[in-house]
C-alpha positions as CSV (number, residue, x, y, z in Angstrom):
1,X,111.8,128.5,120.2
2,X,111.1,132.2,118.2
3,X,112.8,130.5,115.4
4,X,110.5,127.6,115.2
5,X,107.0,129.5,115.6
6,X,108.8,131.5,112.7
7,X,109.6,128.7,110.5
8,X,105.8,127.0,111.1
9,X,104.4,130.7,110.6
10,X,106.1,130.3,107.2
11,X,105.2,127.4,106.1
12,X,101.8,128.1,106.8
13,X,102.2,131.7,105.3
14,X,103.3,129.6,101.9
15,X,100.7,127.3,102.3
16,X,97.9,129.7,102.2
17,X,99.5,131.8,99.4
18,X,99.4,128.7,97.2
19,X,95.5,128.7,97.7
20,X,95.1,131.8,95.2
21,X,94.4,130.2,92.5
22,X,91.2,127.9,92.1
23,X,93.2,124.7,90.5
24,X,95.4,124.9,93.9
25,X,92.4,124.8,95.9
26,X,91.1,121.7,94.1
27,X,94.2,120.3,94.7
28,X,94.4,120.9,98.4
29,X,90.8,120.0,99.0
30,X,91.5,116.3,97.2
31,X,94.7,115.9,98.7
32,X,93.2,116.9,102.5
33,X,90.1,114.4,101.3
34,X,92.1,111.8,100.6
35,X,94.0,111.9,104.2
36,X,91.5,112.6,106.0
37,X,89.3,109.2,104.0
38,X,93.1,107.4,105.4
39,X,92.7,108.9,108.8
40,X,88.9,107.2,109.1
41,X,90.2,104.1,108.2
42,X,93.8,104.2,110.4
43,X,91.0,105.6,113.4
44,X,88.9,102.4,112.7
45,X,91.9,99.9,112.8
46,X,93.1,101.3,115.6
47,X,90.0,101.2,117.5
48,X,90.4,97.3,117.2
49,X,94.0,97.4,118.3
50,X,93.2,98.9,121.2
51,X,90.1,96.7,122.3
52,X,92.0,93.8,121.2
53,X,95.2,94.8,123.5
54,X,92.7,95.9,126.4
55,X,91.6,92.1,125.5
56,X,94.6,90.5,126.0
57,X,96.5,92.0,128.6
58,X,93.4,92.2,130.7
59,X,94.3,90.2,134.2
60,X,90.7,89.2,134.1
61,X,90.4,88.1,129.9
62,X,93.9,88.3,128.8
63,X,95.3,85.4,127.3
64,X,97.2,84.3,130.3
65,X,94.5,83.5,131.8
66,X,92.8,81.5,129.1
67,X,95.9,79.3,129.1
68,X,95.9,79.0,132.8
69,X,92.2,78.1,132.8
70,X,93.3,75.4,129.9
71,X,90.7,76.6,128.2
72,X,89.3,75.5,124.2
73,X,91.8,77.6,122.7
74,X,95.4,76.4,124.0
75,X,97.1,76.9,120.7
76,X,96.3,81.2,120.8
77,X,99.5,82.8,121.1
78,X,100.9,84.6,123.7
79,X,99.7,88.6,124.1
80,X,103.8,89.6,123.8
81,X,103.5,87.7,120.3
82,X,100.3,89.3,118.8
83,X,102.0,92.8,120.3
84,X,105.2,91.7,118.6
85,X,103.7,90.8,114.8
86,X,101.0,94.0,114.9
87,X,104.2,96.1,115.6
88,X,106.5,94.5,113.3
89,X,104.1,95.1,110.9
90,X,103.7,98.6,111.6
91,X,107.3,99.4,111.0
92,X,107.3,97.5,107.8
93,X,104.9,99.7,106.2
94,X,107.3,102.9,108.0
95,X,110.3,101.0,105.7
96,X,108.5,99.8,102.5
97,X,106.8,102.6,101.2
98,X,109.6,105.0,101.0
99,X,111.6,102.3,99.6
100,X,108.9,101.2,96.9
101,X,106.9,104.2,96.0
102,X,109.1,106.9,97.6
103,X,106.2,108.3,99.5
104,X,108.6,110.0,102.1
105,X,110.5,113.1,101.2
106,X,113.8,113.9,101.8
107,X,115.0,116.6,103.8
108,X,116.0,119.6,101.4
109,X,116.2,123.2,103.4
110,X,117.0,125.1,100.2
111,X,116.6,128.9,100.5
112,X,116.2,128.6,104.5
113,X,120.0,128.4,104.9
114,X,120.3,131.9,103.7
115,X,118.3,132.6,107.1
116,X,119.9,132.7,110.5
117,X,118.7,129.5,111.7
118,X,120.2,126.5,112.8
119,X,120.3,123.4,110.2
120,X,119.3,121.7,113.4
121,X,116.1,123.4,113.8
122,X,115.3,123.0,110.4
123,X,115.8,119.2,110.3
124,X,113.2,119.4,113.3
125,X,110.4,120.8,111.3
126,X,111.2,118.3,109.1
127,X,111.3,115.4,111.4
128,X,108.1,116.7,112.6
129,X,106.3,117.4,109.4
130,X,106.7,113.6,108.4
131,X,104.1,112.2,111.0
132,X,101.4,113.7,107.7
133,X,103.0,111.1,105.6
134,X,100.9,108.4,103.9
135,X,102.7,105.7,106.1
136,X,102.7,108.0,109.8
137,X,98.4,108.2,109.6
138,X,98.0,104.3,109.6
139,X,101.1,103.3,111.9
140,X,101.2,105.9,114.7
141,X,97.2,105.9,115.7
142,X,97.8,102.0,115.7
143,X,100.3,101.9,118.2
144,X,98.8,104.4,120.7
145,X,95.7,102.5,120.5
146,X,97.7,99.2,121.9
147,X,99.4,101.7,124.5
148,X,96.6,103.2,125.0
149,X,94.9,99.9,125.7
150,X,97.2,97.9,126.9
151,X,97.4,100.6,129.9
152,X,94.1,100.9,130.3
153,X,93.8,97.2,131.0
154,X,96.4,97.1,133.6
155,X,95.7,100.5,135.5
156,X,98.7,101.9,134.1
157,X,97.7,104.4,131.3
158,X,100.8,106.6,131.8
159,X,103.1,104.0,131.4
160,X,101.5,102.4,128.2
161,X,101.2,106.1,126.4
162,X,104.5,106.5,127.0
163,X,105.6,104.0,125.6
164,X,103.6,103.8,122.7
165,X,104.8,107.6,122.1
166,X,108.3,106.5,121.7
167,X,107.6,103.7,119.4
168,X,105.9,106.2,117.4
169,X,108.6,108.5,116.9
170,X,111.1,105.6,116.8
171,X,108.8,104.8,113.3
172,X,109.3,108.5,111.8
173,X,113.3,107.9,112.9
174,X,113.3,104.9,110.9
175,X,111.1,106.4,108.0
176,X,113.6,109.8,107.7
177,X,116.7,107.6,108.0
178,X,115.4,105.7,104.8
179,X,114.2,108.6,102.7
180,X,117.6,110.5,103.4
181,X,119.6,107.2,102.6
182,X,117.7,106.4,99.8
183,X,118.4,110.5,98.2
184,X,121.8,110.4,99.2
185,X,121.7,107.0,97.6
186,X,120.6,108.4,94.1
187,X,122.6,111.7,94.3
188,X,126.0,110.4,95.0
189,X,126.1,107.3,92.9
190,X,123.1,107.7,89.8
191,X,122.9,104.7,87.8
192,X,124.0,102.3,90.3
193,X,122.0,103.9,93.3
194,X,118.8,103.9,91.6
195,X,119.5,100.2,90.0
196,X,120.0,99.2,93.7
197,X,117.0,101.0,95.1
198,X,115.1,99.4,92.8
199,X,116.0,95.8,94.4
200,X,115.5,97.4,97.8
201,X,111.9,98.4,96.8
202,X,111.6,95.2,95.8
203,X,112.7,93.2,98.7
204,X,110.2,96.0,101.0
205,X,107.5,95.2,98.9
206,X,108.1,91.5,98.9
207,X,108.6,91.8,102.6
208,X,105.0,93.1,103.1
209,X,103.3,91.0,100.9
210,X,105.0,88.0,102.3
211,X,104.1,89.1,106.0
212,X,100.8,87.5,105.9
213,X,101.8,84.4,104.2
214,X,105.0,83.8,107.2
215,X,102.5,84.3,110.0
216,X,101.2,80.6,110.1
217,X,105.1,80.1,110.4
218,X,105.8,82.2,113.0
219,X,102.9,81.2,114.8
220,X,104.3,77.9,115.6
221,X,107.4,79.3,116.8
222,X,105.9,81.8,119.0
223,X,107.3,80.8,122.4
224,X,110.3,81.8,121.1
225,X,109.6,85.4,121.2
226,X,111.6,85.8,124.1
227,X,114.9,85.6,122.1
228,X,113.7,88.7,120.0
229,X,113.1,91.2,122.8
230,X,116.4,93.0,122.0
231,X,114.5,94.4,118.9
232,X,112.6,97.6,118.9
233,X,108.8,95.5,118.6
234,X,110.1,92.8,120.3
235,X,111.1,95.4,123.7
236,X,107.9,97.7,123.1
237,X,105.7,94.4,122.8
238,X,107.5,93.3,126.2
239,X,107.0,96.5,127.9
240,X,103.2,96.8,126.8
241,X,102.7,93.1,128.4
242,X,105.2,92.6,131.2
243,X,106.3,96.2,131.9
244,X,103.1,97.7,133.1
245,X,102.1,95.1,135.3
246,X,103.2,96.2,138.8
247,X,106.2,95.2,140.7
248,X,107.9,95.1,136.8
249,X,109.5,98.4,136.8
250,X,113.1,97.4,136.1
251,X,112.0,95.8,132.6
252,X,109.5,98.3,131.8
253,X,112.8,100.6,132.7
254,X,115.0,99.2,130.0
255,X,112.8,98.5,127.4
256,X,112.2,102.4,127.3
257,X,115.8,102.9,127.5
258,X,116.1,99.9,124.5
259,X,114.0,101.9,122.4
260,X,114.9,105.4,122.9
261,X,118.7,104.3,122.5
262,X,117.3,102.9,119.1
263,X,115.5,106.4,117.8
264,X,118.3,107.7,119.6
265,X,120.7,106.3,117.1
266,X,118.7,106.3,114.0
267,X,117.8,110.2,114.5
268,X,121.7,111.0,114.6
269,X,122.5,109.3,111.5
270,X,119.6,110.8,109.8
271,X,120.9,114.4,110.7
272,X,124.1,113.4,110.0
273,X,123.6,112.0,106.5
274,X,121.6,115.3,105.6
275,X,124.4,117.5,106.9
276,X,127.1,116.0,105.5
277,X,125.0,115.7,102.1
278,X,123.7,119.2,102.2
279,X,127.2,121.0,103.4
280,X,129.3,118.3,101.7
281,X,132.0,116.0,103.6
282,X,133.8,112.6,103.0
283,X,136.4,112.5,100.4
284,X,136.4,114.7,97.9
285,X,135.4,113.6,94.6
286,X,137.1,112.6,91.8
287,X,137.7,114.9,88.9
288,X,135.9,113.7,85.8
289,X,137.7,114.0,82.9
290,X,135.4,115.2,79.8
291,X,135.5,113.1,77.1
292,X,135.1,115.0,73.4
293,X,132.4,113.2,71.2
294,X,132.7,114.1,67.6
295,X,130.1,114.9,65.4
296,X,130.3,112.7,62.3
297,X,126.6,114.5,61.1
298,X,123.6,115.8,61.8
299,X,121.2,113.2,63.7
300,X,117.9,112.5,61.8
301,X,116.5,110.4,65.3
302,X,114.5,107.7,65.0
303,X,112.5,106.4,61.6
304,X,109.9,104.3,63.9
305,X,107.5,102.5,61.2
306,X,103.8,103.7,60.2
307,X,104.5,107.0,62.1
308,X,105.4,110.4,60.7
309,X,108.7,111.8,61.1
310,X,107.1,114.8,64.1
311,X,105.0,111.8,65.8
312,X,108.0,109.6,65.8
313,X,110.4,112.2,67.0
314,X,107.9,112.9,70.0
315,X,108.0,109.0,70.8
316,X,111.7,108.8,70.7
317,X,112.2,112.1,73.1
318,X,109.5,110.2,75.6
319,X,110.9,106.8,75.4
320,X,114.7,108.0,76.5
321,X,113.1,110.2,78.9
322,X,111.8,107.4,80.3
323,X,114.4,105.0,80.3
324,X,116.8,107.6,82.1
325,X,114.3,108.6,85.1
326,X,115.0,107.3,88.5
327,X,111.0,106.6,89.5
328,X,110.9,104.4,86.3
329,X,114.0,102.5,86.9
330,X,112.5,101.8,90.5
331,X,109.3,100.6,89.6
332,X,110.6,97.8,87.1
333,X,110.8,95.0,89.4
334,X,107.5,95.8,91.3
335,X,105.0,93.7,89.0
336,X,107.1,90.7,90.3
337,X,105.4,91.1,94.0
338,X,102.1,90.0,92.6
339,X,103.5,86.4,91.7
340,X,105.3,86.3,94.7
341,X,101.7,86.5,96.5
342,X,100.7,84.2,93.8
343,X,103.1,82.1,94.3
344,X,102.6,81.5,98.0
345,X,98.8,80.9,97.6
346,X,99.0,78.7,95.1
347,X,97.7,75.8,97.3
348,X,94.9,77.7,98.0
349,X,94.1,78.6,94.7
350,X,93.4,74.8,94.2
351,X,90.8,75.1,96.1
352,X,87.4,75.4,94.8
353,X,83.8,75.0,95.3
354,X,81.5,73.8,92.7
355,X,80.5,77.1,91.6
356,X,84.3,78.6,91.5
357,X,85.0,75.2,89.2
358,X,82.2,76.4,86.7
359,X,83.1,80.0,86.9
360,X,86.6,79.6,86.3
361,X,85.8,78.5,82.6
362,X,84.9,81.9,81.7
363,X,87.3,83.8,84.1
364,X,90.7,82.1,82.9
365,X,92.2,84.7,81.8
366,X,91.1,87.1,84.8
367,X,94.6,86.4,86.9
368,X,96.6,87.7,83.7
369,X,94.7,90.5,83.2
370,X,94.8,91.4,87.4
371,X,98.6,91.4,87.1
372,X,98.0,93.7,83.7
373,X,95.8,95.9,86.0
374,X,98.5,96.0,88.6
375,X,101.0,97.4,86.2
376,X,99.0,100.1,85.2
377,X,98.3,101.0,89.0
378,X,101.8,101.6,89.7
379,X,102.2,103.2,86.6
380,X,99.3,105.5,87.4
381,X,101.3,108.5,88.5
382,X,103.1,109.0,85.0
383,X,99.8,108.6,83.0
384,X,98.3,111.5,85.1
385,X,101.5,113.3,84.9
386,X,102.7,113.2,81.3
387,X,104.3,116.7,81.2
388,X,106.3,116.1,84.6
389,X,109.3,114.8,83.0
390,X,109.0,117.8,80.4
391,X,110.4,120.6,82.7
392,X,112.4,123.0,80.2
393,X,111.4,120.9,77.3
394,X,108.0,122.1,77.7
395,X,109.5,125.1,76.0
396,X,110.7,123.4,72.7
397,X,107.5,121.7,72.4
398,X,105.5,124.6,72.6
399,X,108.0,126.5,70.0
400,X,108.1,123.3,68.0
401,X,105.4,123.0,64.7
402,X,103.8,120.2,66.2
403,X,100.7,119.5,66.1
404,X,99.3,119.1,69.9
405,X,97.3,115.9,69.5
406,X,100.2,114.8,68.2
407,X,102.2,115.5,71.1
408,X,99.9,113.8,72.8
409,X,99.8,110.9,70.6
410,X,103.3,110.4,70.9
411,X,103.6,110.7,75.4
412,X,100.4,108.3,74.8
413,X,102.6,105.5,72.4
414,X,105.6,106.1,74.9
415,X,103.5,105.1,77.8
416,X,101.7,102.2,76.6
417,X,104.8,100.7,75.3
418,X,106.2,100.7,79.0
419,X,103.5,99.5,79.9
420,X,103.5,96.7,77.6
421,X,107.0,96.0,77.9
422,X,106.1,96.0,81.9
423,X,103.3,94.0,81.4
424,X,105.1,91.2,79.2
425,X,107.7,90.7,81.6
426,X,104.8,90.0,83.9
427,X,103.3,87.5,81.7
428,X,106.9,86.0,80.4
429,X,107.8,85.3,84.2
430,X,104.1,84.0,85.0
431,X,104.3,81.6,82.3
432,X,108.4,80.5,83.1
433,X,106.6,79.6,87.1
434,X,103.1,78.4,86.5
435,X,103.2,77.6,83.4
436,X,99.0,78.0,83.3
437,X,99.0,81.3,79.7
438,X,96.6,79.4,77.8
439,X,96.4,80.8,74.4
440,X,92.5,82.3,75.2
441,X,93.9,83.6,78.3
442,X,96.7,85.7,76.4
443,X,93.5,86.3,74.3
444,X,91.2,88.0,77.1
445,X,94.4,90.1,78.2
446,X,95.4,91.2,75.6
447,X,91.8,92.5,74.8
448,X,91.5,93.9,78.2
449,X,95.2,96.1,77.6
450,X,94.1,97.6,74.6
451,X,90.9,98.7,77.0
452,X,93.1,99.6,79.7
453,X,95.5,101.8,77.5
454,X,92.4,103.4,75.3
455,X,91.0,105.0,79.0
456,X,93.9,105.5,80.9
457,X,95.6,107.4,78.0
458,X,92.4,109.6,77.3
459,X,92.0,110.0,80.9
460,X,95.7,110.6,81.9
461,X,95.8,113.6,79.2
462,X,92.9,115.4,80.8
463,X,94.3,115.4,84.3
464,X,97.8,116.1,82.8
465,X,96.7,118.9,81.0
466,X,94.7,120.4,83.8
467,X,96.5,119.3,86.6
468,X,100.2,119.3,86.1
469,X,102.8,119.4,88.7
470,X,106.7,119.3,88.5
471,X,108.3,115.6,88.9
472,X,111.3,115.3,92.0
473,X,112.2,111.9,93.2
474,X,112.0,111.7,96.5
475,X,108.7,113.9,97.4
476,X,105.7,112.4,99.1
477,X,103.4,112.8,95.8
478,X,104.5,113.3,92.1
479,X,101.2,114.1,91.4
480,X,98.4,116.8,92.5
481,X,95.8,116.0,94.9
482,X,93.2,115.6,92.4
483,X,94.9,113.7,90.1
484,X,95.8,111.2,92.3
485,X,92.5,110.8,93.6
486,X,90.9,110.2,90.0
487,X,93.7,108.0,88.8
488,X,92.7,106.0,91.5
489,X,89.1,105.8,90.6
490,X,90.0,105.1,87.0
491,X,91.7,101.8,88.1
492,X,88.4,100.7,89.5
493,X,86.8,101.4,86.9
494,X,88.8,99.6,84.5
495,X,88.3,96.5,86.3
496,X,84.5,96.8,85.2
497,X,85.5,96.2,81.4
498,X,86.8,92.6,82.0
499,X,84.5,91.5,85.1
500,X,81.8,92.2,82.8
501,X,82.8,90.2,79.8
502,X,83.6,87.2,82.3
503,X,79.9,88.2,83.5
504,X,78.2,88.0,79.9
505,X,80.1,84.6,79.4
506,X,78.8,83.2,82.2
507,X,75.9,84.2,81.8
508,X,75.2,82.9,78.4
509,X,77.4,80.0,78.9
510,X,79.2,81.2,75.7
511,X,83.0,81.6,75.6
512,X,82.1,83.1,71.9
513,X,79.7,85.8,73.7
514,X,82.6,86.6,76.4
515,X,85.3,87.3,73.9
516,X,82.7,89.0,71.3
517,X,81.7,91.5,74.4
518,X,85.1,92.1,75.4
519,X,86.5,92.4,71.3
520,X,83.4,95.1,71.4
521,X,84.8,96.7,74.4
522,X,88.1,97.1,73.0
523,X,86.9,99.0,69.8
524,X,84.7,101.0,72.0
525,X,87.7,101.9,73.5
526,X,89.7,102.8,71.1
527,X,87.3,104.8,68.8
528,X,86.4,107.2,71.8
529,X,90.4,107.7,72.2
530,X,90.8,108.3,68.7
531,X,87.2,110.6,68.8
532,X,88.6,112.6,71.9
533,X,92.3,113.1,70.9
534,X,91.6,116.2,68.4
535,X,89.9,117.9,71.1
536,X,92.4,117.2,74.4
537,X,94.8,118.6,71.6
538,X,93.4,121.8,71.3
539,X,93.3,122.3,75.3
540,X,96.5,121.4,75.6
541,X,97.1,124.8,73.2
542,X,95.0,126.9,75.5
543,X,96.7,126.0,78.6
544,X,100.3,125.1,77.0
545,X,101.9,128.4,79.1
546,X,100.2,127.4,82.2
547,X,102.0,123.7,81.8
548,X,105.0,125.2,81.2
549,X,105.0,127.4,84.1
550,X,103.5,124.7,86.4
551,X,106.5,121.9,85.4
552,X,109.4,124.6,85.8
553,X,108.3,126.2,88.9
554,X,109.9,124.6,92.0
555,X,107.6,126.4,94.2
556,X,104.9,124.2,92.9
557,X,105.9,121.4,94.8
């Protein structure tokens, strides 16, 4: 126990050490605003949780009793169902984002094991450390508040907080034993590993957005819950609505046994995949043999069109350092989940009031320009990180007679053409399903890119430049705290740009005055990119040695 309190002592020893500096308290007080704006909202859900399961599993108002009564609402599922879907969901947002956004970090002791304590002990801190992650805040209050409730209503409190404690950590299990998979996933096998966590992000972010649209599904099949409560929600869901009733202590018995035997499980395998990654194990590997590469001359690099030989050598550098990094490779297939959702709605899209019919002649090209939108959400984190990928190259660009806003130029062309190559797949795969790109909606979006590419560039080079941070797969944010936080309000307020040409349209009833506002937009845009550039150039020479330092220092994680 002396060697825990010393390892937390640490970490909070490190933590306040990193508050020296003004630009780390910024940091920390954006990040610790932003979870603490989560932790409202996860308190908020769960308050209705647990009033709903006080609700149901009430003897006096539960559902039971509604049936029993044969009351006006026959068809409302059964309390063990509801329990079952709220807590399915719950540990499909524990599985999806470390899968799709790799918001969970991977256990990685480092110096510690120079120390004389236990790689056992560490892993606990670890373990314990994750319930602060993105997914932990909104799942964990969630299910307490339906133990919490559920107990309440049946005069069994003890019993239903227990419970509802070891689904809890039964979620961090399950959200450690991916993270570690997923790194040891990368590590051992590179290209493969990260072409094949990119179809697992996939499938967990098709898997959440398909959630709601399977429910009216499962909802007619929801007697059959019974055959599912061998799962970990379907035996927690049994336990919070048969268990705690009395004379039911057997089955409230071995659904606790159930569902420890499962975090049971899943917590060995996690320690064991970080041991036998961290002190090696399984077969040796194979000795590479090094292949000699001759050099028939010296490389001139790429001669890209209309831009000078530094510019274009900048874009080439940027372009292969983005088609060789792992976060990249995973986010290529995640613009698809928006036509998934698309897809499934697409009755109810058909659907329209008089207004929404009138409306919808100024807003056709709104849906392209939403999944456009989307594409540069998920690609928010490199545009407010551009140096991240940099690392020791940070050094040859500052030794390198470049001019700065050229640098920038040239991390600005890199990301906007993966963004457009992102975004086109989008469109291409749109237009192969629905078949509904008119040539004014590929118009309006691609108006409403060169918007969204003019802003994000100009403001993803002040927050790299002021806010840089080191890029690791695998860690819960590749960004600071405060650039996350404004990259987030930047794609809110890109959506204004659009809406308010679609507005003016309308408006006027003038497709001529929609496009006219949006064309205006658009050079708007791009003049104050082009007016701003010269000057985000010369900060980036002030504060060049403090990028440098901040991209190459893995303390700064």
């Amino acid at each position: 126990m002396s060697q825990l309190l010393t390892l937390i002592w640490l970490k909070w020893s490190l933590f306040r050490n990193s508050l020296r500096s003004s630009k780390a308290v910024a940091n920390r007080i954006a990040t610790v605003f932003g979870m603490l704006a989560a932790l409202a909202l996860a308190l908020l859900v769960a308050l209705g949780l647990g009033v709903g399961a006080y609700l149901l599993t009430s003897p006096d108002m539960g559902s039971a009793r509604i049936h029993a009564q044969g009351g006006a609402a026959p068809a409302l599922p059964s309390a063990e169902f509801i329990f079952f879907s709220i807590l399915a969901l719950c540990y499909l947002l524990w599985s999806t984002l470390p899968l799709s956004i790799g918001s969970s970090r991977q256990f990685d002791p480092g110096n510690l094991l120079l120390y004389p304590v236990s790689l056992s002990k560490l892993f606990a801190l670890d373990f314990i450390s994750e319930v602060a992650s993105l997914q932990s805040v909104f799942a964990i209050p969630a299910i307490l508040a339906l133990g919490i409730g559920a107990g309440l209503a049946q005069r069994n409190v003890a019993g239903g907080l227990l419970i509802a404690l070891v689904a809890a950590v039964f979620g961090l299990a399950l959200s450690k034993w991916i993270s570690i998979s997923v790194g040891s996933l990368i590590r051992k096998r590179r290209t493969r590993g990260e072409t094949l966590l990119a179809l697992l992000g996939v499938i967990a972010g098709l898997g959440g957005a398909l959630f709601g649209q399977i429910a009216p599904v499962l909802f007619r099949h929801a007697e059959s819950i019974t055959a599912l409560r061998w799962t970990p929600p379907g035996a927690i869901a049994y336990a919070l609505t048969h268990g705690l009733r009395d004379g039911n202590a057997i089955g409230y018995t071995l659904a606790l046994l159930a569902i420890s035997a499962y975090t049971a499980i899943l917590i060995a395998i996690a320690y064991w995949l970080s041991r036998r990654a961290i002190l090696g194990g399984g077969r040796p590997a194979r000795a590479r043999v090094k292949s000699v590469v001759l050099d028939s001359g010296a490389y001139t690099g790429w001669e890209i069109p209309l831009l000078p030989p530094a510019l274009s050598a900048v874009v080439e550098k940027e372009l292969r350092y983005l088609m060789r990094n792992a976060q990249v490779r995973t986010l290529t297939l995640a613009p698809l989940i928006i036509l998934v959702v698309r897809f499934m709605n697409r009755r109810r899209f058909g659907q329209s009031s008089p207004f929404a019919t009138e409306f919808s002649k100024y807003a056709e090209g709104l849906m392209a320009t939403l999944g456009v939108l989307y594409v540069f959400l998920i690609l928010g984190g490199l545009f407010g990180n551009q140096f991240a990928l940099d690392h020791a190259g940070m050094r040859t660009l500052i030794l390198s007679p470049v001019e700065r806003k050229n640098i920038l130029m040239g991390k600005n062309i890199a990301m906007s053409t993966l963004a457009l190559v992102f975004s086109g797949g989008l469109l291409l795969v749109n237009e192969l399903v629905f078949r509904d790109l008119t040539l004014n909606a590929l118009l309006f979006t691609v108006l409403s890119f060169s918007i969204f590419v003019s802003l994000m560039s100009v403001v993803g080079n002040s927050i790299s430049i002021r806010f840089p941070k080191r890029m690791r797969f695998g860690k819960r944010l590749n960004s600071s705290g405060v650039a996350g936080l404004l990259m987030v309000l930047t794609i809110f307020v890109l959506t204004l740009a659009p809406l308010a040409a679609t507005a003016a349209g309308y408006v006027a009833q003038s497709l001529l005055i929609e496009y006219v506002t949006l064309a205006v937009l658009a050079a708007l845009s791009l003049t104050f990119y082009l007016f701003v550039i010269d000057s985000q150039g010369d900060t980036l020479q002030r504060r060049e040695l403090e990028i440098l330092e901040a991209v190459n220092d893995p303390g700064n994680e």
